[in-house]
N, C-alpha and C positions, 0 to 999 in steps of 0.2 A: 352562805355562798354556795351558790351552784355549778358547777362543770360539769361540765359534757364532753368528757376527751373519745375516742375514736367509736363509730356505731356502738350502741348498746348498752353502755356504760354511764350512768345517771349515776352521780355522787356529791352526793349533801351533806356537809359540815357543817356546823356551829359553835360562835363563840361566845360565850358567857362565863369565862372564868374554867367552864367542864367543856367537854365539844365530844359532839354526837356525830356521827358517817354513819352513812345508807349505802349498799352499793346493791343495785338492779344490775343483771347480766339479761341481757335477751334471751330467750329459746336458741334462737341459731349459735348462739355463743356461748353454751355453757359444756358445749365439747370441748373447751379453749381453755373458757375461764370461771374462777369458783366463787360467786360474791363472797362466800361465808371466808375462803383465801385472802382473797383481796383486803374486808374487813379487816383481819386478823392482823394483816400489815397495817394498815392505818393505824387500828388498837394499840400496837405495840408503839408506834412513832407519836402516839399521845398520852404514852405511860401509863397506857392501858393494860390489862392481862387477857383478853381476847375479844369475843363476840361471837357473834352465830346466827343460824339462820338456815335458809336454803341457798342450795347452788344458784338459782337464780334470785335470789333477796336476801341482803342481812345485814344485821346492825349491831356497832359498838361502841364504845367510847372512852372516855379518858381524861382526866383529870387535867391537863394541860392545852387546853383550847389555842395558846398561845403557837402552839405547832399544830393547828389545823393546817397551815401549809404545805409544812413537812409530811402529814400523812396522806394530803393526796399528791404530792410529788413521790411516797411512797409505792401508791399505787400504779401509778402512771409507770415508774419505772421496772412494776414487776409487770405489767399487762406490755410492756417495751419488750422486757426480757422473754417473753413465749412466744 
């Protein structure tokens, strides 16, 4: 599943029983926003214990694929929150 919520922000989940997030932050947007952050929510909303990366690229995952929803309605709501 791919979403694309507001410029710059590319996030890719998968489910197979585990579920994987990517999050890309553009150059212009990483005064804003921190992919390795963002990850780190997702991670935790898939019973994850983090992920990492750079500011602008990073990846994590988590044992519960079944809330890949939940972790990018995770993210959406902290990129809401800044």
């Amino acid at each position: 599943m791919l979403i694309r919520p507001p410029d710059g922000f590319p996030v890719r989940a998968g489910e197979d029983g585990k579920a994987g997030v990517v999050v890309g932050v553009t150059p212009d947007l990483t005064s804003r926003f921190s992919a390795v952050d963002l990850v780190k929510i997702a991670s935790e909303a898939l019973g994850g214990k983090g992920g990492g990366g750079r500011p602008d690229m990073a990846q994590a995952g988590g044992p519960d694929g079944a809330k890949a929803d939940a972790a990018l309605s995770a993210i959406e709501k902290a990129m809401a929150g800044a």
